[in-house]
N, C-alpha and C positions, 0 to 999 in steps of 0.2 A: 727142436723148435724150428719151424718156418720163418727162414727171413724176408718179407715179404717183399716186390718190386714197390720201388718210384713211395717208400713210406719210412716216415721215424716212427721205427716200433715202440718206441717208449708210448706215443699219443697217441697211435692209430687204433682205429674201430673196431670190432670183432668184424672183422669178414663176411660173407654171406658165403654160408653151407649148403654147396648145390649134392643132391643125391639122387639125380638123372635127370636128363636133356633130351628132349625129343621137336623135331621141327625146329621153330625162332624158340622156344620155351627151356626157361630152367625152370628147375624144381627145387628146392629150398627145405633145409631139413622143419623149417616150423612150419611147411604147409603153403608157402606162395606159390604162384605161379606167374613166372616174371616173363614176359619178351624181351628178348636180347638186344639192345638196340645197337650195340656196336659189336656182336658177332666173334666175339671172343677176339676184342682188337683185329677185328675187321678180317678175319682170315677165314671163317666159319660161311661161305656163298651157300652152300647147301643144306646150312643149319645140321641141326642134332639128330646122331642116330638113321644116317640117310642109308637103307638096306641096299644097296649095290654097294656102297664104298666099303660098310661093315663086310659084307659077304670075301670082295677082293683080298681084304686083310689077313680074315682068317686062312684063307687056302693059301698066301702064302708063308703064312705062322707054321700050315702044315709041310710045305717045300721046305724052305729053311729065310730065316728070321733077317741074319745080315753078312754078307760076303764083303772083305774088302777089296777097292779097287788099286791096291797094291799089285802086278802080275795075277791078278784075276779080273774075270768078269762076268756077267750074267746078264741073262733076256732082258727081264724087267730093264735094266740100268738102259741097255742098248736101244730098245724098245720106245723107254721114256726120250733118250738124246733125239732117233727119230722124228719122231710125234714133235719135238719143239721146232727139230729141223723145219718141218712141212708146214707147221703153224706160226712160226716168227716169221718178221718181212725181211727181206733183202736177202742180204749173205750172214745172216746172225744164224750159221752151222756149227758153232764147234761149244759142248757143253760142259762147262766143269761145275760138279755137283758137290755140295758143302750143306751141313746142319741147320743154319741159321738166316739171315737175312742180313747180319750185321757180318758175318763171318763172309758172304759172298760179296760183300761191299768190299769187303778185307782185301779179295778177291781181285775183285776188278782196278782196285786203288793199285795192289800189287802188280796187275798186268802191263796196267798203263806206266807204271816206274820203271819196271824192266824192258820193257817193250825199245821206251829210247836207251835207255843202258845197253841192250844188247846193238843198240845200234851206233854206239858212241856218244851219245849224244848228252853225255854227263851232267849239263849243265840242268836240262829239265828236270828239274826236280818239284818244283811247285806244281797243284792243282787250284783250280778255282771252283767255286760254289755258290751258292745261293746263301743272301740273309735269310733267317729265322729257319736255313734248313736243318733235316735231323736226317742221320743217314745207320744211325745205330748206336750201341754204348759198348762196343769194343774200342780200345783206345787209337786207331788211326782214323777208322767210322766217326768218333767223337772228333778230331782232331778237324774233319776236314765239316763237320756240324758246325750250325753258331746258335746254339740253342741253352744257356748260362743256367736255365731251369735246370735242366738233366747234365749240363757237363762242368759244372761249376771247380770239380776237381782238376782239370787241366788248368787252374789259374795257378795252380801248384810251381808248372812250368812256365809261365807267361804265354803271349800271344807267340801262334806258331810264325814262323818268317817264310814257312812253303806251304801258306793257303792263303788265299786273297777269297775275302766276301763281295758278290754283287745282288745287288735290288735284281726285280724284274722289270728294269726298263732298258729298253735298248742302246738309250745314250750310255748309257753306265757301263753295258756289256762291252759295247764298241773301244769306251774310253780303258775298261783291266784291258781288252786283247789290244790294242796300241801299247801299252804301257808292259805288261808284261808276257805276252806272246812268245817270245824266243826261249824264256822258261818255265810254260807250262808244259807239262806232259795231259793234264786232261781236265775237263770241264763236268761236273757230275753235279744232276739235278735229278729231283723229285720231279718229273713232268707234268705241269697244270695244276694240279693238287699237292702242296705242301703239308704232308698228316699234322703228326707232333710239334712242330713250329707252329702250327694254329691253323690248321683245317685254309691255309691261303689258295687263294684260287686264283691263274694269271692265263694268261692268252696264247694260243698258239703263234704266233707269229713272233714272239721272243724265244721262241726254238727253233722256229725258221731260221730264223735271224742267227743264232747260235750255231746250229747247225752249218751256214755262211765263211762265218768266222774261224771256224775250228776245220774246214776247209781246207780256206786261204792261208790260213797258220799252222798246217799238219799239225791239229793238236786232236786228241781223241775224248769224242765226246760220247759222257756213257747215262743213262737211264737208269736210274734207282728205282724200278717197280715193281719192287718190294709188295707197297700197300697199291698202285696204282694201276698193276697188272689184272688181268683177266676183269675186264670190265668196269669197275669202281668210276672210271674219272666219265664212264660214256660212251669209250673207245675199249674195243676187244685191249689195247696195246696204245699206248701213244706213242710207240714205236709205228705204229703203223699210217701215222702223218707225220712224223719225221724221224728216219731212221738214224738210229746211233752206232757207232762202234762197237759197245759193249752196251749188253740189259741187263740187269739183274732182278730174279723175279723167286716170289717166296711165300708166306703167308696162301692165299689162295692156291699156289699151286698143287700142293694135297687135299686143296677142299677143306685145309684147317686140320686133317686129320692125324698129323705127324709133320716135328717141325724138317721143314727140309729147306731147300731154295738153289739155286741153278746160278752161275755166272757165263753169258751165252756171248761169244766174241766173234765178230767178223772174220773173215779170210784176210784180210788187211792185218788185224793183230796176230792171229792162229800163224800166217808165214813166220812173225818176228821173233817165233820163240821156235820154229820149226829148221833146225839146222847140226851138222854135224860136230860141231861144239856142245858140249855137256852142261859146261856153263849155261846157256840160254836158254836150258830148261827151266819152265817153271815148279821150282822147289817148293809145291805147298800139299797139302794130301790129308782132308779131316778124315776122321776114321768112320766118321759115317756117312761121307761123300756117297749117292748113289743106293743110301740103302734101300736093299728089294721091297720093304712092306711100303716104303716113302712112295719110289718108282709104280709099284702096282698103282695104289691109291691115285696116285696122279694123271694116272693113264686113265681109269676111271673117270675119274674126276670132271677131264678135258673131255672125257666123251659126251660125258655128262652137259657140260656147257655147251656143245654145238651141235647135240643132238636136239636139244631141249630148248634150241635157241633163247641163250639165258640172256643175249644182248636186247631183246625183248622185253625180256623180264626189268631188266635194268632200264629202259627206256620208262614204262609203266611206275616203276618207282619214280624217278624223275618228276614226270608228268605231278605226281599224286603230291609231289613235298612242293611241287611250284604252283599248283591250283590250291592248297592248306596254307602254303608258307611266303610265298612271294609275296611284298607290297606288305608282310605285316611288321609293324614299330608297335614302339614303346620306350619311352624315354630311359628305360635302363639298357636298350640295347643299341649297339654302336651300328650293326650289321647282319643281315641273315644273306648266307653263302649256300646255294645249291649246285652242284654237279654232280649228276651220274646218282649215284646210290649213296650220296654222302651230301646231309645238310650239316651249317653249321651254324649256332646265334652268336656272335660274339658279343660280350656286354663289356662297358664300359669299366665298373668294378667287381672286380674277382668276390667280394666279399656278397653281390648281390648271387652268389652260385650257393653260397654257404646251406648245407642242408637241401640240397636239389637230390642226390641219391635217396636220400630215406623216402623223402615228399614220391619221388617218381615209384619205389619202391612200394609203399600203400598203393600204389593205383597198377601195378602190373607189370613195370615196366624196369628193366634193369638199366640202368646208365651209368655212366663214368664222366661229369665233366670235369676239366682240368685249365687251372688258369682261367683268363679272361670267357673260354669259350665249353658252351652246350653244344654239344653234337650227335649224332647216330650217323653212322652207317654198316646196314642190317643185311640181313643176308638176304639171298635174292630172290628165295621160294617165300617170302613173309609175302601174307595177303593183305590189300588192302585194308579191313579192318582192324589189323593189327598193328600197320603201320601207322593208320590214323591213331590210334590209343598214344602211341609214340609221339606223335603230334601235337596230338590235343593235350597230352602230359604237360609236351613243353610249355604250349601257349597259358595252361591253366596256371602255370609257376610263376609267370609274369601278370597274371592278373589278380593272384595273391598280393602282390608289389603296387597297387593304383595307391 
């Protein structure tokens, strides 16, 4: 039996039985045909069934399937490190490839700990983060999370004493780095788009500002873009209006097509583990770090987006959710949040959401909301009439509600 995510199997609903995807669309064994409005948790840019990604996969199913990068290597792996080298900003050159999204956080959380460990510096031990962030459900990702929905199990062990929470306001940020600066090792945020915390949206200029801070207090600040990567917030990268020390980038980076995800570190971090002591290596190594059919796919994938100028396409989505969505109320909702390829409604009670998948469901459209907030964000080949269906779902759910 299937344990299913984010669900008490005792109550939960029979599922929805997809039996092939093609474009935004699933297909459903009783005959729907649903548009995806959140793109299989947002990592699906080029929707279903996209014939170059299919094609890469298969030939190299026909090479061979998966090498470890234990004392080997291969094209694809070398090929993909490449390609990030030339398309990340700054000096974010050195790639360590891991499974997951939550596991590359794993990642970067460990780089930044050893990083001053290898440098003496014992006492940094704490990180800092963001309220209502979410950075994954591995247990140091949860730990340095403040999201009680999904991590409710750490209350097991009480609150941690080596992660301090900050708002996004800049008084706040200034008043944790005066106060605990000498032991932080690093600062990691969702940049501008906070996903699973609730679709929050906040301003560049508090990572300006962060960026400042972390500076003047050699603390290392890293990028969780995870969901926020390859386009989603607006920005190819929001690395590429304030660079970080470390990025971590996942979900889109195969097109959705295989889970993979990348920890990409400056020359700043890469020298502190780079020395003739053993000890200062970093001791971590998934076993499918780098795999080839991941590597192809991705390479693809990126070509895919800059050949195709997909920042376009994301701009046009935008446009279309802010001439449908912008300026619209309704006394059940607190808030509607646009950025990039990702709208969100928040409404005031969770209970007025109750029965919003089946309702959207009848009419074509496949959604997940969770907690206070409705949302999509779809992949980036959806045309406008299918995005409006998406739209017009939301709106017609609220005027069920007068």
């Amino acid at each position: 039996m299937i344990w299913y995510p984010y669900q008490q199997m005792k109550t939960m609903k029979e599922p929805y039985k997809i039996v092939d995807a093609e474009g935004v669309y699933l297909y459903t064994e009783d005959g729907h045909k649903l548009v995806d409005s959140i793109a299989s948790w947002w990592c699906m840019i080029h929707g279903y069934k996209f014939s170059c990604l299919n094609k890469v996969i298969k030939e190299q199913v026909d090479n061979f399937s998966h090498i470890m990068l234990g004392g080997l290597t291969h094209d694809p792996v070398q090929k993909l490190a490449e390609k990030l080298r030339q398309l990340l900003p700054g000096d974010l050159d050195y790639c360590f490839f891991s499974d997951s999204g939550s596991v590359a956080v794993e990642v970067s959380l460990k780089m930044a700990l050893q990083y001053y460990m290898n440098r003496g510096e014992t006492q940094r031990t704490m990180v800092m983060s963001l309220t209502h962030s979410y950075h994954g459900d591995t247990f140091k990702a949860m730990e340095v999370g403040d999201d009680e929905d999904y991590h409710f199990v750490l209350n097991a062990y009480g609150k941690s004493p080596n992660v301090v929470h900050v708002p996004t306001e800049i008084p706040a940020l200034e008043e944790a780095f005066e106060k605990y600066h000498d032991k932080l090792n690093c600062f990691i945020v969702e940049p501008l788009l906070q996903g699973a915390g609730g679709m929050r949206m906040y301003d560049i200029s508090f990572l300006k500002r962060a960026r400042e801070l972390c500076d003047k207090y050699d603390v290392l600040l890293i990028f969780d873009e995870v969901a926020t990567g390859f386009g989603r917030t607006g920005n190819r990268f929001v690395a590429d209006l304030v660079l970080p020390d470390i990025i971590v980038l996942g979900k889109a980076l195969t097109g959705g097509y295989i889970g993979h995800a990348v920890t990409v570190a400056n020359h700043k971090v890469y020298n502190g583990f780079y020395d003739d002591n053993p000890e200062h290596a970093l001791m971590h190594g998934p076993t499918f770090m780098g795999n080839p059919l991941a590597c192809r796919v991705a390479l693809k994938s990126i070509e895919v987006f800059e050949r195709e100028n997909y920042m376009a396409l994301v701009y046009n989505i935008e446009e279309t959710m802010r001439y449908a969505m912008e300026g619209y109320s309704h006394p059940l909702i607190k808030e509607v949040r646009i950025m990039g390829a990702c709208i969100c409604i928040e409404v005031y009670d969770p209970e007025v959401l109750n029965g919003y998948q089946e309702f959207a469901y009848e009419r074509g459209v496949f959604a997940r909301p969770f907690l206070n907030y409705l949302y999509a964000m779809v992949p980036y080949i959806i045309e406008e009439k299918e995005l409006m269906l998406i739209l017009d779902t939301m709106k017609a759910w609220f005027e069920t509600k007068v």
